[in-house]
C-alpha positions in Angstrom: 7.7 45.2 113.2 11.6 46.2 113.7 11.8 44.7 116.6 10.6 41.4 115.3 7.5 39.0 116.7 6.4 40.0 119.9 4.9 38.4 122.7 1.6 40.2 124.4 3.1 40.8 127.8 6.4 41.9 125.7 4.5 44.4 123.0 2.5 46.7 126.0 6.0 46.9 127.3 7.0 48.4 124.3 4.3 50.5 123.7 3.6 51.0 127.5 0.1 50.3 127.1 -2.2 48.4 129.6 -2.7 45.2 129.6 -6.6 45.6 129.2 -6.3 48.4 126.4 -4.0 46.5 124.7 -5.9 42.9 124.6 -9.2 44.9 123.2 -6.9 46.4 120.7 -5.7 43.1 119.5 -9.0 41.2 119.8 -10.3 44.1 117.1 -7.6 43.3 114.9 -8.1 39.3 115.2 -11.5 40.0 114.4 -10.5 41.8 111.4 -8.5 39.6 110.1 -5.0 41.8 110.6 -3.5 39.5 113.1 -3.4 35.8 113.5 -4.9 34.5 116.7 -2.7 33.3 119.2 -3.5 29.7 120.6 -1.6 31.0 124.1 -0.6 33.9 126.0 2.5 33.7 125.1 2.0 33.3 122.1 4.1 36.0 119.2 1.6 38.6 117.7 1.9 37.6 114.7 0.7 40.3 111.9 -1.5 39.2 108.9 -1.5 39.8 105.0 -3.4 43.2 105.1 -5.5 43.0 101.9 -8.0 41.0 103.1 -8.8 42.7 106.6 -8.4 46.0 104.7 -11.2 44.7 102.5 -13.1 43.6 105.3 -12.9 47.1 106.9 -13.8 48.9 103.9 -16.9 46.5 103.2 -18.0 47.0 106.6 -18.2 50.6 106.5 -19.9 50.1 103.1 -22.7 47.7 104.6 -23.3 50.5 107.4 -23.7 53.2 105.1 -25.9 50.9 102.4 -28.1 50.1 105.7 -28.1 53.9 106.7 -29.7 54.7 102.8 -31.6 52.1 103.1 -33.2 53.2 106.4 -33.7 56.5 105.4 -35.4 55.5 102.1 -37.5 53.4 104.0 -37.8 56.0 106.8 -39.5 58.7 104.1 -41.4 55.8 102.2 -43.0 55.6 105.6 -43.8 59.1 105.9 -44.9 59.0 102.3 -47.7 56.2 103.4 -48.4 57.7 106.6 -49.4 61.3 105.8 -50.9 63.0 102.8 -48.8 64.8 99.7 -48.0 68.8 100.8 -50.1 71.2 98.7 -48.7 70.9 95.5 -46.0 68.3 95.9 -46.1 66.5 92.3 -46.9 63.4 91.7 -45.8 63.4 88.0 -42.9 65.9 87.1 -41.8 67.0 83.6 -38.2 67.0 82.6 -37.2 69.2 80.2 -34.9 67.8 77.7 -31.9 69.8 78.9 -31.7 68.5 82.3 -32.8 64.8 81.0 -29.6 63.3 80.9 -28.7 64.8 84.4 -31.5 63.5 85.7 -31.1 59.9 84.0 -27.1 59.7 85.8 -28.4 61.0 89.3 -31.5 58.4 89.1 -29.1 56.0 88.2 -26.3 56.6 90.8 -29.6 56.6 93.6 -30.7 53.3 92.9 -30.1 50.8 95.6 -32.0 47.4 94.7 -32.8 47.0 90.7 -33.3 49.0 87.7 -36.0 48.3 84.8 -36.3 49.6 81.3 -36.9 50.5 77.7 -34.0 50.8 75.8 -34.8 52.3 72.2 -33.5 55.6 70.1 -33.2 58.5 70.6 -30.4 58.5 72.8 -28.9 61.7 75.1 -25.9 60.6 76.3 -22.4 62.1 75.6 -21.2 58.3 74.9 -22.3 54.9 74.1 -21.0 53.4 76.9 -22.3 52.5 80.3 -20.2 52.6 83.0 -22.7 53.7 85.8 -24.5 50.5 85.1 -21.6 48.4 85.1 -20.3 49.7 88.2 -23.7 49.0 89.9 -24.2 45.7 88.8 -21.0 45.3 90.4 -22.2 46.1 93.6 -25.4 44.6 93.3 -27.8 45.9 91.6 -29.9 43.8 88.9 -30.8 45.4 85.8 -33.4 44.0 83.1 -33.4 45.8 80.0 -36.0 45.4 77.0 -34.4 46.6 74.0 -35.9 47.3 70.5 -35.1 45.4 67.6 -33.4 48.6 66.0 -31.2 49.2 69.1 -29.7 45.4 68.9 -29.3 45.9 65.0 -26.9 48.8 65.9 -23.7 47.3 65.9 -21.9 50.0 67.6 -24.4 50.4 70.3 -24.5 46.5 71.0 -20.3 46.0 70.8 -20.0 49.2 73.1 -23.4 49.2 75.4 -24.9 46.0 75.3 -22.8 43.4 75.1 -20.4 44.9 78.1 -23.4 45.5 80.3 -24.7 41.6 79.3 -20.8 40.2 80.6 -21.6 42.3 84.0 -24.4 40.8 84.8 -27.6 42.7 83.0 -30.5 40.6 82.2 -31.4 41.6 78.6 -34.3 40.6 75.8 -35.6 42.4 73.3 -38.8 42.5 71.1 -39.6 44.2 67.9 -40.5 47.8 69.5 -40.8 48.9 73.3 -43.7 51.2 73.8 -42.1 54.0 75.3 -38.2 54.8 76.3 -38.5 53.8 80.1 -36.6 53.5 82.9 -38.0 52.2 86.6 -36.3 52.6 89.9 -36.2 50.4 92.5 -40.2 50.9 92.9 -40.2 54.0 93.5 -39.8 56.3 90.3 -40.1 55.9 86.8 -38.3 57.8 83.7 -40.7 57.8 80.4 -39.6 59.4 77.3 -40.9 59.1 74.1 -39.7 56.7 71.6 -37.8 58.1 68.2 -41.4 58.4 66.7 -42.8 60.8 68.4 -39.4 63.1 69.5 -39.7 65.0 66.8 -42.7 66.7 68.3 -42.3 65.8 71.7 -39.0 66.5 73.9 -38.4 65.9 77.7 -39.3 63.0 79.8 -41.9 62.4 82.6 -40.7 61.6 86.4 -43.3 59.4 88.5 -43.2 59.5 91.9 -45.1 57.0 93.8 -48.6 57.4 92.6 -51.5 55.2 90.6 -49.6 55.2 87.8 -46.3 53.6 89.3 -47.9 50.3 89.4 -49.3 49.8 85.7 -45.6 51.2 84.4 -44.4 48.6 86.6 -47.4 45.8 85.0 -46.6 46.9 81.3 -42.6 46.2 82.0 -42.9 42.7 83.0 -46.1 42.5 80.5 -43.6 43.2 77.1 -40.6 41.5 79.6 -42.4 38.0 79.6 -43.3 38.3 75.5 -39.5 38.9 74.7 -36.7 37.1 73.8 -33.7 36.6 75.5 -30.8 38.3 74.4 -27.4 37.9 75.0 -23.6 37.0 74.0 -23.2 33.8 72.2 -21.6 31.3 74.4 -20.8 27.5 74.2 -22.7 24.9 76.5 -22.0 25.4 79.8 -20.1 28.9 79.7 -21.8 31.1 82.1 -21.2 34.4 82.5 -20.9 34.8 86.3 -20.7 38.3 87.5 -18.1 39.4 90.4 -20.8 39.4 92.9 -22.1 35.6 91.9 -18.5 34.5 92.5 -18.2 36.3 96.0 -21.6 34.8 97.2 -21.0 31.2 96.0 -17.5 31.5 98.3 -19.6 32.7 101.2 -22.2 30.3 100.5 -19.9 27.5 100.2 -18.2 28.3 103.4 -21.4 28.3 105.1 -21.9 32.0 105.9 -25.1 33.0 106.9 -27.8 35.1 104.6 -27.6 38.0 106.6 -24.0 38.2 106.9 -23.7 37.5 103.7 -25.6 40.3 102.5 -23.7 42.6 104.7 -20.2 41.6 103.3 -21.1 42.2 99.6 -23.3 45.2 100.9 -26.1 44.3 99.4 -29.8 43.8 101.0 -31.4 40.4 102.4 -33.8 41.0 98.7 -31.0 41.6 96.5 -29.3 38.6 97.4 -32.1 36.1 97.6 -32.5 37.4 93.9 -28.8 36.5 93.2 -29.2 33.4 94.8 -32.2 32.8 92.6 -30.5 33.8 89.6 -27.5 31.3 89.9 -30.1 28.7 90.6 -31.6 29.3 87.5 -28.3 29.4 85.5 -27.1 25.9 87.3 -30.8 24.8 86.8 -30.8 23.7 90.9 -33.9 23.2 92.9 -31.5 23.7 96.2 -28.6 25.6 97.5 -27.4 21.3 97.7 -27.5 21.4 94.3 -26.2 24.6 93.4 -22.9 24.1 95.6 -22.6 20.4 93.6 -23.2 22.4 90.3 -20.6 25.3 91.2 -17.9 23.1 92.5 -18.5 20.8 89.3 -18.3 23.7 86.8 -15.6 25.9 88.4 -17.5 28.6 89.6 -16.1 28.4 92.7 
């Protein structure tokens, strides 16, 4: 401020605001973490480093919009169970291999809990890299990807995909072959291609909307998941790859934030982040939140 710290009583006089709209203003900006709290009346306002209010704002209005795409994903899944398919609404779509790789981004870019897949040749994209994943992982989203042998054995394709996506967070394994190129979102669609065998004669992609099928795509994904074999970068003992998110929700675990408020500041679901919380447990081999707070303080993850 020009004029320098500020009493209450002595700001509304400069402003000539009431007393009442001015102490409503302030409380908001308390609570936001732009001002420090006064411990009196007459007390200077005294203003706060704005970064971190600025980022509570900004993941405020992120948590109300994830919860408003939430709702009204939940709101047609509901309509979806309630009443029957129009006439001619489809169940299973085919994509024509000119509009795949459209499709695969805006799929993608609509996921809001987790993504499942295939990963094998032939591959559509303009480039190797990945940065829609990367940038979803980022905000929560968990990704476990089953690749083929021949995929891993690509060393551009594991230096440019794989091994960035693995740093950010992906869960990934592979197996000799995957049956099919597939992708599953959230649990709602499904993506299948065919695999580099068969695309000489086949091209395009099938789209699954919720249906009889949606469930045994989902069965064979964690049936070829729990055969394969982990994959990722080599690391010494006890080097964990903690992704941005882990390290935000160990510092609100740690300061004792609730679940649910927790979830709202990283704008993630009450699921998603009982599935983060899982995951750390199982990468600081805890049986508790106890132990995983000892763990994280212990190895520096905090």
């Amino acid at each position: 401020m020009d004029t320098g710290p500020l009493t209450r009583e002595q700001l509304g006089a400069d402003l000539e605001v009431p007393g009442p709209h001015l102490r409503d203003a302030l409380e908001q900006l308390v609570s936001s973490a732009l001002l420090a709290p006064p411990h009196q009346d007459d007390d200077p306002v005294v203003p706060l480093d704005p970064t971190a209010g600025l980022q509570l704002l900004a993941s405020q209005q992120q948590a109300r919009l994830t919860a408003a795409v939430t709702a009204a994903v939940a709101s047609y899944d509901s309509y979806r169970r309630t009443h029957s398919l129009a006439p001619g609404a489809p169940t299973v779509e085919v994509i024509e291999q000119a509009s795949l790789q459209r499709t695969v981004v805006e799929l993608e870019r609509g996921v809001v809990t987790q993504v499942r897949s295939f990963d094998t040749a032939p591959y559509g994209a303009p480039s190797i890299a990945n940065p829609i994943e990367i940038d979803n992982l980022a905000r929560g989203v968990s990704y476990r990807v089953l690749y083929a042998q021949s995929t891993v054995e690509d060393a551009e394709r594991y230096q440019q995909n794989i091994l960035p996506c693995v740093a950010a967070g992906e869960e990934a394994r592979s197996a000799p072959s995957v049956p099919a190129k597939m992708m599953l979102i959230d649990d709602r669609l499904a993506l299948v291609s065919l695999s580099s065998m068969h695309a000489d004669t086949h091209h395009g992609a099938l789209l699954v909307h919720r249906c009889s099928l949606l469930p045994a795509l989902s069965a064979l994904f964690e049936s070829a998941w729990k055969a394969a074999r982990p994959l990722g970068p080599a690391r010494s003992e006890g080097d964990t790859v903690l992704r941005p998110v882990d390290r935000r929700l160990l510092a609100l675990l740690a300061a004792g934030v609730p679940d649910e408020a927790a979830a709202r500041n990283l704008n993630i679901s009450k699921r998603t982040l009982a599935r983060a919380i899982e995951r750390l447990m199982s990468l600081a081999g805890a049986s508790s939140r106890f132990q995983l707070g000892l763990h994280a303080r212990t190895e520096g993850w905090l």
